[in-house]
Each structure stands twice: as structure tokens, then as C-alpha cells.
TORVONU-985197 format. One record per residue (C-alpha): residue in one letter; x, y, z. Coordinates in steps of 0.02 Angstrom, whole numbers, plus 50000, padded with zeros to 5 digits. Example, Ala and Ser with C-alpha at 12.3 -4.5 7.8 and 13.67 -1.06 7.14 Angstrom:
2
[site A,[50615,49775,50390]]
[site S,[50684,49947,50357]]
***
This chain:
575
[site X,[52518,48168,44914]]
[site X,[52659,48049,44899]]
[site X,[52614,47863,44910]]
[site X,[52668,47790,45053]]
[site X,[52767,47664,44983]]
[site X,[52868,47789,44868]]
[site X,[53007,47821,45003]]
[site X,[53038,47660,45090]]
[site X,[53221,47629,45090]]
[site X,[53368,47520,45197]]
[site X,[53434,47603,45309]]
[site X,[53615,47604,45363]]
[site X,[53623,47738,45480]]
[site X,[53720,47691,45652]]
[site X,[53595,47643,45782]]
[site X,[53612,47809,45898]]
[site X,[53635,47810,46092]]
[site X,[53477,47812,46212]]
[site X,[53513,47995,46263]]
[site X,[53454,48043,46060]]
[site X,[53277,47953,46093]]
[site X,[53112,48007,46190]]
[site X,[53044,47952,46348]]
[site X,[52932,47823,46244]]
[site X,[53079,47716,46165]]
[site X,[53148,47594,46267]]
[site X,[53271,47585,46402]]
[site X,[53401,47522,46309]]
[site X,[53417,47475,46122]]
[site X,[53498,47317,46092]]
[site X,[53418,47290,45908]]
[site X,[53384,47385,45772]]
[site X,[53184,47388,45725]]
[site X,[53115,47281,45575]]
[site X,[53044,47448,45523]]
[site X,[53044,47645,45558]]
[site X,[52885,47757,45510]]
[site X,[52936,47945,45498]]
[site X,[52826,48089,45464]]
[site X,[52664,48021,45495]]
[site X,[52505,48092,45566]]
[site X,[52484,47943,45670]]
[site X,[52333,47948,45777]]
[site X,[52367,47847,45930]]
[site X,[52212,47817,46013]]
[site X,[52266,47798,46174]]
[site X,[52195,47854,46342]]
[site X,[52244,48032,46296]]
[site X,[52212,48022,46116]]
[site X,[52372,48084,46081]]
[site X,[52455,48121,45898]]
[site X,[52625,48073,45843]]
[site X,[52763,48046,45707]]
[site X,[52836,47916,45710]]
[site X,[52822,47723,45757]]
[site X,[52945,47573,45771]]
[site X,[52899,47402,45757]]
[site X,[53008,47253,45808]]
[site X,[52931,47046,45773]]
[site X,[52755,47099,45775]]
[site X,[52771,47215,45909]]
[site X,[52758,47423,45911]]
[site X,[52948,47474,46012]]
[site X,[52928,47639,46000]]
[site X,[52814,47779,45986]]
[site X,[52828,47973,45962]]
[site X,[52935,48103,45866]]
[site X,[53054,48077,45713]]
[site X,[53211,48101,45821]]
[site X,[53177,47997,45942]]
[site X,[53137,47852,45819]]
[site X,[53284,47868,45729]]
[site X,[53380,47762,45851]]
[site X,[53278,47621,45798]]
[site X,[53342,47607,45627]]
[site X,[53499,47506,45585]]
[site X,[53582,47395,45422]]
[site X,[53414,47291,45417]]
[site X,[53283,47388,45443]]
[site X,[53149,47436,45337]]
[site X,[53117,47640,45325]]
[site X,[52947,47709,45265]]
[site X,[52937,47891,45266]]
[site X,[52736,47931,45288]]
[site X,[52736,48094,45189]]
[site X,[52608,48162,45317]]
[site X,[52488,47996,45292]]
[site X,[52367,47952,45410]]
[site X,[52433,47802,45524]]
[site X,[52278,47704,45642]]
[site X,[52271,47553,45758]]
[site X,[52204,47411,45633]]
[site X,[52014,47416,45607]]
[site X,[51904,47289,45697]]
[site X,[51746,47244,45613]]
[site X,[51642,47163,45784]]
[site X,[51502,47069,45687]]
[site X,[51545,47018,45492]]
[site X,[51521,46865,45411]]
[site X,[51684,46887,45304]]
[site X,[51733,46716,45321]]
[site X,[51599,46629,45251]]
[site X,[51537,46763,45157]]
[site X,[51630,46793,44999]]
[site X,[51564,46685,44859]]
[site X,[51641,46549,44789]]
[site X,[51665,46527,44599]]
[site X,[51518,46393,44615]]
[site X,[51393,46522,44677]]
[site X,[51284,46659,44574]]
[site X,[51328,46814,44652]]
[site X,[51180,46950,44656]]
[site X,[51252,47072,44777]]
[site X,[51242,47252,44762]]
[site X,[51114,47224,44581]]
[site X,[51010,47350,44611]]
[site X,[50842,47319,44473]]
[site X,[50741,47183,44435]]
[site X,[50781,47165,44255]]
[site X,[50969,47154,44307]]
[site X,[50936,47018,44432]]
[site X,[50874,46925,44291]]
[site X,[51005,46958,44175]]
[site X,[51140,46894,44313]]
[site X,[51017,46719,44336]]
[site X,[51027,46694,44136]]
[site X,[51231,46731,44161]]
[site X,[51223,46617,44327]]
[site X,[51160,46461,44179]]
[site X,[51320,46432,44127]]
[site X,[51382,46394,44321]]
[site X,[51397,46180,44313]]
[site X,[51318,46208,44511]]
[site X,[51334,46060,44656]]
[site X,[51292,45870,44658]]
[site X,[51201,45771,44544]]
[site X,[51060,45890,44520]]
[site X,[51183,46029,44482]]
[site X,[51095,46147,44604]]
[site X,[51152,46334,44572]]
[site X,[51178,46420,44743]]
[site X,[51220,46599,44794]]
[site X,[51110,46757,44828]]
[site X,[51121,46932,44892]]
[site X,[50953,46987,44807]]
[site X,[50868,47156,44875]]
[site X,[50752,47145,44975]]
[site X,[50661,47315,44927]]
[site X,[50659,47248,44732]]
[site X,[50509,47179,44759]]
[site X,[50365,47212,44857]]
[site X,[50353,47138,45045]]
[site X,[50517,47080,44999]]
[site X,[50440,46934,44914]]
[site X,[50522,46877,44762]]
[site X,[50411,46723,44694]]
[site X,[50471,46552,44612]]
[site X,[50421,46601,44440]]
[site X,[50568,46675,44374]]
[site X,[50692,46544,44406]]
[site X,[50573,46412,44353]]
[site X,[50577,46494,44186]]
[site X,[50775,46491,44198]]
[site X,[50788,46322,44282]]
[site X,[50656,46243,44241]]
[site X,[50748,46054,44283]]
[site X,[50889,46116,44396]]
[site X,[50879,46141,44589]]
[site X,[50910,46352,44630]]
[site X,[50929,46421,44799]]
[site X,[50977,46592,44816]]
[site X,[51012,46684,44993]]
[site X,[50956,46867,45024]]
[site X,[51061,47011,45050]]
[site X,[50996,47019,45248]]
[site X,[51021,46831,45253]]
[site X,[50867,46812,45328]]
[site X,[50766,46729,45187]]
[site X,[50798,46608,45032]]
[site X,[50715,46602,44854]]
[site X,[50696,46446,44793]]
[site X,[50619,46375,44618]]
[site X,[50507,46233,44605]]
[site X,[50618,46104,44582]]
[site X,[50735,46145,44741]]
[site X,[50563,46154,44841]]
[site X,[50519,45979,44761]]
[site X,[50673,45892,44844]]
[site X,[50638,45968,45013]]
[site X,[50490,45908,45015]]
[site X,[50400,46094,45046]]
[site X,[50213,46076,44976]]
[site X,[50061,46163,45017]]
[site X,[50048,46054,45169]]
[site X,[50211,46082,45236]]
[site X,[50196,46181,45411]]
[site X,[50297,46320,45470]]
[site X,[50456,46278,45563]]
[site X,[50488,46385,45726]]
[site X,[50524,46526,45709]]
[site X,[50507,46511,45520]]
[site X,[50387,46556,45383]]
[site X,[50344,46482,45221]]
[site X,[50280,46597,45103]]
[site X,[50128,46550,45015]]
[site X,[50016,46608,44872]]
[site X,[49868,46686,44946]]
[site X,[49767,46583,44835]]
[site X,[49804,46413,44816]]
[site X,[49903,46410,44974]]
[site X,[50067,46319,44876]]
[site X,[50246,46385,44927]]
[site X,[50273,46529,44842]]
[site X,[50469,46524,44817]]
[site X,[50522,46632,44977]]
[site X,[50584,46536,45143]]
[site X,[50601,46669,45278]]
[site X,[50701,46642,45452]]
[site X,[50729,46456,45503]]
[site X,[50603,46378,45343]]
[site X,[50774,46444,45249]]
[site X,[50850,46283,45338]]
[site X,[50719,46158,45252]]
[site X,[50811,46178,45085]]
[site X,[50980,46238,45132]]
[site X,[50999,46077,45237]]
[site X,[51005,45957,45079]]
[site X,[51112,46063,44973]]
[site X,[51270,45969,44915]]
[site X,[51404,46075,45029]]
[site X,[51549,46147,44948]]
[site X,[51716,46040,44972]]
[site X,[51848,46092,45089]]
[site X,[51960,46159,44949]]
[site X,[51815,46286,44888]]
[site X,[51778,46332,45044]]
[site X,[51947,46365,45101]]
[site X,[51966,46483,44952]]
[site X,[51823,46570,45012]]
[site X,[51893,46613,45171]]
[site X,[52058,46654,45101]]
[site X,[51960,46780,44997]]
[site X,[51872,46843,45131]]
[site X,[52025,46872,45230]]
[site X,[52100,46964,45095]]
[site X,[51954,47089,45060]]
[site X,[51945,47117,45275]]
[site X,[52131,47164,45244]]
[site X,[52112,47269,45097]]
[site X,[52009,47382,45195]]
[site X,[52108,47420,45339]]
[site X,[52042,47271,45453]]
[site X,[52147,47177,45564]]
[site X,[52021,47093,45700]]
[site X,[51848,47029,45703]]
[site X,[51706,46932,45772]]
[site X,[51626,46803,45673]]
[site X,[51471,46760,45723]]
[site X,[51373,46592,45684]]
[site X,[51507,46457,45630]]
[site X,[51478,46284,45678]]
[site X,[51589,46139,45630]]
[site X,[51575,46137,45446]]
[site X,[51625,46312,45399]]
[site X,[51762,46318,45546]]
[site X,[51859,46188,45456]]
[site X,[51923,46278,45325]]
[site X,[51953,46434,45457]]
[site X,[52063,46328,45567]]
[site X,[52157,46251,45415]]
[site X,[52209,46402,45355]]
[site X,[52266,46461,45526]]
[site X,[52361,46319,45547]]
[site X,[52455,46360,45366]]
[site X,[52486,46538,45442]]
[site X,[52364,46644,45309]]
[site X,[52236,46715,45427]]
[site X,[52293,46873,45458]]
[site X,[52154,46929,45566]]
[site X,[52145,46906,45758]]
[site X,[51982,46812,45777]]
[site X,[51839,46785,45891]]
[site X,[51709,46640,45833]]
[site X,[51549,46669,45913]]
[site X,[51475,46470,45893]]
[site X,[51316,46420,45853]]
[site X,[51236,46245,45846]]
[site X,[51130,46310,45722]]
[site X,[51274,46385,45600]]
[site X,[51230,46573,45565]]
[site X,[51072,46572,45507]]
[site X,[50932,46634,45602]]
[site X,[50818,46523,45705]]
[site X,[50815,46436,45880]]
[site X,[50916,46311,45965]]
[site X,[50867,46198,46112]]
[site X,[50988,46123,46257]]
[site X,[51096,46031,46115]]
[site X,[51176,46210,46110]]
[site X,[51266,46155,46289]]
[site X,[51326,45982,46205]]
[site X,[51398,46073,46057]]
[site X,[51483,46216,46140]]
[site X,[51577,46089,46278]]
[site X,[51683,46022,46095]]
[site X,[51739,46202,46068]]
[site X,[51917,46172,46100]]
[site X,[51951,46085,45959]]
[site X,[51958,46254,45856]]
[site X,[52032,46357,45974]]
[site X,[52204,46426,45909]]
[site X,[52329,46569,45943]]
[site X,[52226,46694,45857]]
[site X,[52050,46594,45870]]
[site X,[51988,46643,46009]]
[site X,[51798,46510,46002]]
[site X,[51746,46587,46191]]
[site X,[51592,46649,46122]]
[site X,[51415,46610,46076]]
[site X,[51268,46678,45950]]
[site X,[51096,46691,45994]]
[site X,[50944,46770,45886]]
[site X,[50831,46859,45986]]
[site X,[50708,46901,45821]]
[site X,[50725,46893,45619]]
[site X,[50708,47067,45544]]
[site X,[50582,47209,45548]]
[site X,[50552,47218,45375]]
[site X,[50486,47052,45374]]
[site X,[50366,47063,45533]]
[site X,[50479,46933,45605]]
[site X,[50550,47057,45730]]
[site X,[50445,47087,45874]]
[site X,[50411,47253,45930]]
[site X,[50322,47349,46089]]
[site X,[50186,47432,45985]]
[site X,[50115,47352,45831]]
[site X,[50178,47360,45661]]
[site X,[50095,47499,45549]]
[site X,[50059,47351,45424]]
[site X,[49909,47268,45546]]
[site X,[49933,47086,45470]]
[site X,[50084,47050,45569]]
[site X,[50014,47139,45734]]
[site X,[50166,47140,45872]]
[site X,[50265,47007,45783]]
[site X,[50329,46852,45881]]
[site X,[50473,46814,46012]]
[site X,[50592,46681,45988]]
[site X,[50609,46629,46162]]
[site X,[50513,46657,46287]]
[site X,[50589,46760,46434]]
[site X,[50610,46632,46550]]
[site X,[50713,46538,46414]]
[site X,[50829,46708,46394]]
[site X,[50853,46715,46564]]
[site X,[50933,46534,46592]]
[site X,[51033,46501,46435]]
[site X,[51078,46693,46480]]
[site X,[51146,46653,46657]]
[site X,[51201,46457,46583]]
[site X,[51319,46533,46455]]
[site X,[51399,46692,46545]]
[site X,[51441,46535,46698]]
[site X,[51539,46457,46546]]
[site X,[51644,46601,46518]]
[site X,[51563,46630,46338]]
[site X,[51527,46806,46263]]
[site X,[51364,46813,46231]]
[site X,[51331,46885,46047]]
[site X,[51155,46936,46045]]
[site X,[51061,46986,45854]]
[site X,[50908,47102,45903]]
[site X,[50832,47218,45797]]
[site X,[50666,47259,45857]]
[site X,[50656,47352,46044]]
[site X,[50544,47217,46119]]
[site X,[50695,47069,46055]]
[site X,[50837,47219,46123]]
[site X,[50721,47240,46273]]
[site X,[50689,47040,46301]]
[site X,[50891,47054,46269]]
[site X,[50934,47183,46408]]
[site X,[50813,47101,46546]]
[site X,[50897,46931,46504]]
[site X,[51083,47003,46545]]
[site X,[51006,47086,46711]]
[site X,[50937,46915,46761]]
[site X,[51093,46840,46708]]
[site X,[51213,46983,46805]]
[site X,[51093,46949,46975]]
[site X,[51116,46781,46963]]
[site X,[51308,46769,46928]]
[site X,[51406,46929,46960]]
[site X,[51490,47042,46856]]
[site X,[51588,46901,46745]]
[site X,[51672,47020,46633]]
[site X,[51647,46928,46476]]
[site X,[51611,47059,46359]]
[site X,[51427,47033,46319]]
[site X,[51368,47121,46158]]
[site X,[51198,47158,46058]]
[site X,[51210,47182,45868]]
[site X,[51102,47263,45748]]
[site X,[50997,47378,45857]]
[site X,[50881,47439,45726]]
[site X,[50750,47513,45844]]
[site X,[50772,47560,46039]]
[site X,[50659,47603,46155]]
[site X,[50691,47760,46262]]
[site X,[50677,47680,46415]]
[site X,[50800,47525,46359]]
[site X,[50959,47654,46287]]
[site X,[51033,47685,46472]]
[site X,[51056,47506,46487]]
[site X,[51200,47470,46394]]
[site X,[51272,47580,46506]]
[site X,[51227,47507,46659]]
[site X,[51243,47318,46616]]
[site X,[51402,47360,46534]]
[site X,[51331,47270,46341]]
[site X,[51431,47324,46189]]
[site X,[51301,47405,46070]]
[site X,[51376,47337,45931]]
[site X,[51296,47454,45775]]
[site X,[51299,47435,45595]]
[site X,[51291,47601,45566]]
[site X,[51309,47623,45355]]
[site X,[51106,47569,45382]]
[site X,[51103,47751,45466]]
[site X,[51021,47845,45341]]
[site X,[50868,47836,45229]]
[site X,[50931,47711,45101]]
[site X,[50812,47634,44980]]
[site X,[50762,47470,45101]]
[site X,[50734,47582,45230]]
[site X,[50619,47692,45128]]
[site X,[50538,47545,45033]]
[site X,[50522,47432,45185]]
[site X,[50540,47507,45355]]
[site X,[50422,47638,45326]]
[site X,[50282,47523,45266]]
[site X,[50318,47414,45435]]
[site X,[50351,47541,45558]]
[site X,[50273,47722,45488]]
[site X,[50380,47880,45469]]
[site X,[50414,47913,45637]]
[site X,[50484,47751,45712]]
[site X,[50579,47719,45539]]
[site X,[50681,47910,45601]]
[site X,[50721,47842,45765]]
[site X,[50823,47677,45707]]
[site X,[50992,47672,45759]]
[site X,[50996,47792,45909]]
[site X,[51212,47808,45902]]
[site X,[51205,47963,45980]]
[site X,[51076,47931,46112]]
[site X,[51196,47758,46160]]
[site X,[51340,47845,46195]]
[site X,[51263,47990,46288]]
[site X,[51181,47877,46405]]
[site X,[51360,47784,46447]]
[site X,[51333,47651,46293]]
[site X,[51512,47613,46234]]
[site X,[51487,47611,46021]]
[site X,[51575,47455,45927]]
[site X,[51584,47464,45752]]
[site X,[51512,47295,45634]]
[site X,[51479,47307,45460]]
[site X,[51360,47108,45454]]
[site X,[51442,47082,45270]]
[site X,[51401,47012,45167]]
[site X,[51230,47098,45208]]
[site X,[51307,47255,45186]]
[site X,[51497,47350,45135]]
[site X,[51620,47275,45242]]
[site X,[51711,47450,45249]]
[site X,[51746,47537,45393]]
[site X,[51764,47702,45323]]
[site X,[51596,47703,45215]]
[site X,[51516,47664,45409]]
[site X,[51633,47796,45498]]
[site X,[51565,47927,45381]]
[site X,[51373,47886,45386]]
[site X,[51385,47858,45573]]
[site X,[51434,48058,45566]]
[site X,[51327,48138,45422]]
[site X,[51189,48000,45440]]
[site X,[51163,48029,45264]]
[site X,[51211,47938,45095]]
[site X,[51396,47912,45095]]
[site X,[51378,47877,44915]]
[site X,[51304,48051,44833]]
[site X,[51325,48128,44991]]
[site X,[51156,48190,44948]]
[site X,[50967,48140,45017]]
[site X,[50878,48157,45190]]
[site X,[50955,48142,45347]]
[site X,[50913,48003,45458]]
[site X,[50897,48087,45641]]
[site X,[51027,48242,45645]]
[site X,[51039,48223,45839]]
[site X,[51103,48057,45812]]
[site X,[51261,48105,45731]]
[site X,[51410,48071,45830]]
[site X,[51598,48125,45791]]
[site X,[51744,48074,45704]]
[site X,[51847,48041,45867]]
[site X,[51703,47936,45922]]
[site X,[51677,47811,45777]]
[site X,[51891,47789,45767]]
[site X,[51878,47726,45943]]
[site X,[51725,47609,45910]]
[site X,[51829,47517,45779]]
[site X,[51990,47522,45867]]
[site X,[52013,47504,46055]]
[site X,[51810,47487,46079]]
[site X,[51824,47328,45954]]
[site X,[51991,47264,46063]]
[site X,[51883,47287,46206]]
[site X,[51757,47185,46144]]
[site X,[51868,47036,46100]]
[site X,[51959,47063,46281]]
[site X,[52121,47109,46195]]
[site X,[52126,47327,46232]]
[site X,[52298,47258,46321]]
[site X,[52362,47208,46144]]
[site X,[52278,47286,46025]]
[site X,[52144,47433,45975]]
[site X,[52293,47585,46004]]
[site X,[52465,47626,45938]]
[site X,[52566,47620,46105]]
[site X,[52739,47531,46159]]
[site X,[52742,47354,46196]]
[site X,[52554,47310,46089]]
[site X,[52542,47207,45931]]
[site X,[52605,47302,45779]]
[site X,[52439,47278,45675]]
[site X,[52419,47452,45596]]
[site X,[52323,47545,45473]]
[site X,[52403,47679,45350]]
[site X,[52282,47780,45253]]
[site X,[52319,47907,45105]]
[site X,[52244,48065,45205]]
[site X,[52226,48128,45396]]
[site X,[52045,48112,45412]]
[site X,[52025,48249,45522]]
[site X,[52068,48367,45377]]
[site X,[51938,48339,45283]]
[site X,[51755,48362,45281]]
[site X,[51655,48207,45344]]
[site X,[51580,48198,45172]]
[site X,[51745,48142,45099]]
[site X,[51814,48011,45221]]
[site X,[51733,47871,45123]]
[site X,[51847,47922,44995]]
[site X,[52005,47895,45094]]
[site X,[52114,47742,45035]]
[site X,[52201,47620,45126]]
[site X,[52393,47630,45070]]
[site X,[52466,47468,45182]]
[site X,[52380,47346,45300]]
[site X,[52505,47293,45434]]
[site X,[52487,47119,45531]]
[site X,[52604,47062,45667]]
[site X,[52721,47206,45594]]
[site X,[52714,47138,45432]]
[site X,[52614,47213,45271]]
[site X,[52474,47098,45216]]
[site X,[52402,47214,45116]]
[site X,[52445,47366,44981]]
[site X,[52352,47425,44830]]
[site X,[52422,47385,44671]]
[site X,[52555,47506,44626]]
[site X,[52579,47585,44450]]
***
């Protein structure tokens, strides 16, 4: 197949008379289109679903929509003329729960994402010694360790003491729900054997001697990451930039970033203001930045100074709340106990009544309300707290959405239906990958660990599916989600068990979750989320028509051109 960029050309055709166009160009042309696509397979997803060839674009805005003929009056001496060669063309991808702009790492930062033994964990920290690191004590920063590399996800302080004996080290797991720190970083925070759990926080101890063990899990993480040197605004500026440009690179054009607070939406804002985000944005705020833990009635206080970030394409009407930590470290509470006895039912962050009225507090603000729950007693705490909040104020319409969703009761799935909550999945976890087989089995016992993510179940009950990928915790790719979300089964070697056949939903159905269901979620379905006249020209093109192929292979689909406001932002590198 051709690439799509092998046929673009200038066209100086005559702009032809209305009577030569279809009944979805406009009533009169005036102008010529910035640019014509011919010949693709362009997958609308509009109210019909419809299919067509062709689409016009005009500053930042799709004119035109439907056959090659028709289109053709569109083109004149200035515009721009890319002929699809039978290419897949989608609404722009919108990822409704990443961390993309604060989660690429910096050059500062040792990087252990997707390392996938021990022994090359260590091999990266030796690397990581050459890395001058932050402040005076030159701590080295970073993470994305695996969880399921060592048992109860508990990676001790040894190792790094051996490597850093003198120098602070911090390093972030790949959930982001726990830290590993060395002796020295734990020094300077002050964490000893008599140091208490935080809220909602857990120390992790030798069984022993009782002394700190190296692993901060939930809101301890905060004891440490609190007096780390942060990154100036130049580094972290680069970061988002780099983040921005990955999201783009894979076909995204919108998301919802969850967890900023002042310090990390600097850097966002600046590089709005210099025109390089190229992603419409929702920031869903946080006192407490993005990490988990709780947050008192300061939360109020800090979300009244939210205007000070808002921009064209910031939209900051939106808050984060944790409703639990994470199942596979018995810091999710769940309805029946966990199959490991030692961490019984696990334990809420807030208690109901607390839910209820921050709940019913926020929604009166106008706020989204971004909800992380995992286990189904946090989703169920969740669920009750938005029927409180909907009895007490109304239907508001502001777009309330759980993410995560590991585990759901039965009872609970209808729910999202009913209370109208975007069930915001991450669905690449959808299959028997090694944490789940390592970790969630241990914790929950072979049957619960088959029931997580219930897709299919959510949508048959009147759920509407949103697609979120939580990177850096996991690929930020829509399509490797898309495709597991169908075969529930390793998108990788396409090989393995299958998590829960009946929970398998279809191609059409995944599209719309990270196209017009994503829109929906960020109130902008009126602008974005389908190819139609008169919406904002962000487009995908991909190299294949994905319903061509067998589900197996749409991971392997490539994004050709990234379009933004009509305007390419990103293309791979051409030989």
C-alpha cells in the first residue's frame, strides 16, 4: 500500500460549480480548501456510522464530507491534495485518563519502564550512575519498575544501597502507586522504624527488626517525594513537549489529564501559550498532585484558583479523587476478603458520608468528577456517592467518570447506565498478563482475577465505554488497547489464555469509545469525536482499514499523519 504521503500534490484545478458537489459540501463555495483527501476509507463515526471518500478541511475545520466528486470542488491554486490510496481515515484518538504530560521522563530521570527481569533492572541502576541527579545530594529520580519482579511487589532498599551507597535514590513504580527508596533518601525524610503510617499510606517494614524496608506504598510515597529537588521549568517543559509528541505519534488528538496541581501545570500552560500543545485538554485538578492519597476541605480552596490555567484548549473544569490504591497491594478495598488473609477486606479512603458531600460539593461547582476505583467496594462506595450526589442536585450534566474498574460487582455494572458515569477502562490490562498472573491471582484467587474488567457486561447493561490507556503505567496506544479490548488476549504474541471470552466487545465499539465517547466525555461530541461538516479537523490517517483485517493484527496498524486544527503534527519518518 502506497504511503499516504506519496501522492500529495498542488492543485490547480478550477474550483467547480456547486451543482458538481454532494448534498454534504456547502451551500456555496467561496474558497478553495487548505486540503482535499481522495480515496480514503474514511470511517466517519457519526450517528449512522457511515463510510466515505473523501474529506475537505478549511482553518482547522472539516468543509466537506463524502465522495471524490463531490470534493473536488474544494480544491483550488492553494490547496494541498493527498490522495489516501484506500488508507484508513478516523476522528483523532482521545486517550480519557493518561498521564502523558507529566509522564515522559526527563533526561535527569533513570528510566526502568517496560525492563522486564531483575538482573536487567540492575543493570539499568549501574547505567542510571552516571546520571549527575538533582540538588546538592544529587538524588537520582525516575522509576517504572514491575511490580510482579518481585514478590508482593516488594522490592527492598538493598540493591540501591549497594549502587548508591552516599547518594539519595527514589524510583516510582510502573502503577505509580508505590516508591523504592535506598537508605540514604529514607535518611533525609526522616522515615525510621518509628515513623507511623500516613493515611492512607503504608510503610513497608522488615518483618524483623521493624526498620523501613525501601518500599513507600500509596500516600507514604509523599514522605520522600515531597523533599526531592523539583525539576526546573525548562526540564519540565521538555517533558511535556515530549509527551505531547509521543500522544501525537499515536494517533491522539484529545485527553484528560488527571492529577496536576500548580507545579506541573506550569509548564502545560506555557507551552499552550507558545502554541505547541496540540492536544485539546481537560485537567482534572488535584490538591494533592496525582499521586494517590486523600485530601481534606483545602481541596475547595485550591480548586476556587483554577482559572488561572484555563486556556482555549485547557479546559481545568474537572477534579480527581482516589477512591482506593490498587488490588495488588491490599490497598484496594473489596466486598469479600482478599484470598491472601493478612490484608482481610482492605481499607476505604473516605468514609461514605465523606463521598457523598465532596460528591454533591463538587458536581454544584460544575467540576467533572474523575473518580480512580479499582476494587468493587471503592467502584461501589463510587456509584452510591454519584446517586447521593444526583438526589441532592439534579441531573448537572457534567460528565462524571470512574477509571480503572479492575473488579465490578454484578449488582454495581447497570449503574453506569443509570447514573449516566463514563466507565472509563484501561482495557490493554484485559488479559492474563504477567502482573495479573503473578499478583492478582495471589490477592483475589482464580475466579475473581477472570472477572476484572467486565467491558462487555458495561455496555450491555447501557454503560457507555471510554477508552484510557493511565501511561505511563501502561502503552499509551490506542490501537494495542482497541485490539485486547476485542481478543482479550496478548496483543503482543497474540498467543496465551483468554481473559473472560464473553467480555469481548467489537471493533465498532472500541472506535467509538476513543472517538465520539472520549468527545463526550470532555463535553466537546459538538466539535470533535466524528468526521462530519462544520467539526474541528483533528483527524487520524492510518496505513490499513481496520475492518479488513483480523483483530489479531490491528496492533500492527501504523499511524501515517496526525492532523490538528487541519494541520499535520505528526508523520513517521519517511525514507
Amino acid at each position: 500500500m502506497k504511503n499516504v504521503f506519496g501522492k500529495t500534490i498542488v492543485a490547480s484545478t478550477v474550483v467547480f460549480a456547486l451543482a458538481a458537489c454532494s448534498e454534504t459540501s456547502r451551500e456555496l463555495v467561496t474558497d478553495p480548501a487548505d486540503r482535499v483527501f481522495l480515496d480514503g476509507a474514511i470511517y466517519t463515526v457519526d450517528g449512522e456510522r457511515s463510510w466515505s471518500e473523501a474529506v475537505a478541511t478549511d482553518g482547522g475545520r472539516i468543509v466537506y464530507v463524502g465522495d471524490n466528486a463531490g470534493a473536488r470542488a474544494f480544491i483550488g491554486d492553494a490547496t494541498q491534495l493527498v490522495e489516501l490510496d484506500g488508507q484508513m481515515m478516523l476522528p483523532g484518538f482521545h486517550d480519557a485518563h493518561t498521564h502523558i504530560l507529566i509522564g515522559v521522563m526527563a533526561d535527569e530521570e533513570c528510566d526502568l519502564l517496560r525492563i522486564e527481569t531483575r538482573e536487567e533492572v540492575a543493570k539499568k541502576l549501574q547505567e542510571c550512575q552516571s546520571i549527575d541527579g538533582l540538588g546538592e545530594d544529587g538524588w537520582l529520580i525516575g522509576g517504572g519498575w514491575g511490580e510482579w519482579l518481585w514478590p508482593e511487589a516488594n522490592p527492598q532498599k538493598g540493591l540501591l544501597d549497594i549502587l548508591y551507597p552516599d547518594r539519595p535514590v527514589y524510583l516510582e513504580s510502573s502503577f505509580g502507586h508505590a516508591g523504592w527508596a535506598n537508605s540514604r533518601a529514607l535518611e533525609i525524610a526522616g522515615i525510621d522504624g518509628e515513623t507511623e503510617n500516613p493515611p492512607a499510606g503504608i510503610i513497608e517494614r522488615d518483618p524483623e527488626t521493624g526498620e523501613p524496608s525501601g518500599t513507600l506504598r500509596e500516600s507514604a510515597m509523599m514522605l520522600v517525594k515531597n523533599i526531592i529537588p523539583a525539576l526546573t521549568l525548562e526540564q519540565e517543559t521538555k517533558r511535556v513537549r515530549a509527551g505531547v509528541a509521543l500522544a501525537n505519534s499515536v494517533g491522539i488528538t484529545a485527553i484528560i489529564e488527571p492529577g496536576l496541581n500548580d507545579e506541573p501545570m506550569r509548564p502545560v500552560v506555557s507551552l499552550a501559550d507558545a502554541g505547541e500543545l496540540s492536544l485539546r485538554t481537560v485537567v482534572s485538578l488535584s490538591s494533592i498532585g496525582w499521586n494517590a492519597g486523600v485530601f481534606g476541605d483545602e481541596v475547595f480552596d485550591y480548586l476556587a484558583t483554577r482559572e488561572q490555567w484555563r486556556r482555549p484548549d485547557i479546559d481545568v473544569d474537572s477534579v480527581k479523587i482516589y477512591m482506593d490504591g490498587v488490588i495488588e497491594y491490599g490497598t484496594s478495598p473489596l466486598l469479600e476478603p482478599y484470598a491472601d488473609e493478612k490484608y482481610g477486606s482492605g481499607e476505604f479512603f473516605y468514609e461514605q458520608a465523606v463521598v457523598n458531600d465532596y460528591f454533591q460539593r463538587f458536581d454544584a461547582m460544575g467540576l467533572q468528577i474523575h473518580v480512580h476505583a479499582i476494587g468493587d467496594a471503592a467502584i461501589r462506595r463510587a456509584l452510591d456517592g454519584f446517586e447521593a450526589m444526583r438526589a441532592a442536585n439534579g441531573v448537572s450534566g457534567n460528565r462524571h467518570q470512574i477509571v480503572h474498574l479492575q473488579l465490578i460487582h454484578e449488582d454495581d455494572r447497570p449503574r453506569f447506565g443509570e447514573l449516566d458515569i463514563g466507565a472509563v477502562f484501561q482495557s490493554l490490562w484485559a488479559y492474563p498478563d504477567d502482573a495479573a498472573m503473578e499478583l492478582d491471582v495471589p490477592m483475589l484467587g482464580e475466579e475473581r482475577t477472570w472477572q476484572m474488567y467486565p467491558l462487555a457486561s458495561i455496555q450491555a447493561s447501557g454503560g457507555r465505554l471510554v477508552g484510557g490507556s493511565d501511561y505511563w503505567v501502561t502503552d499509551i496506544d490506542p490501537l494495542l488497547a482497541i485490539e485486547t479490548a476485542i481478543t482479550r488476549q496478548d496483543p503482543w504474541s497474540n498467543t496465551g489464555p483468554v481473559l473472560d471470552a464473553t467480555e469481548r466487545v467489537d471493533l465498532e465499539t472500541m472506535i467509538a469509545a476513543y472517538t465520539i465517547n472520549g468527545a463526550y466525555q470532555m463535553k466537546l461530541e459538538d466539535q470533535q469525536g466524528s468526521i462530519e461538516v462544520g467539526k474541528r479537523a483533528d483527524l487520524v490517517v492510518l496505513d490499513r482499514n481496520l475492518f479488513d483485517i483480523p483483530p489479531s493484527e490491528i496492533s500492527d496498524a501504523k499511524v501515517m499523519m496526525t492532523i490538528f486544527d487541519g494541520r499535520t503534527v505528526y508523520q513517521p519518518d519517511q525514507e
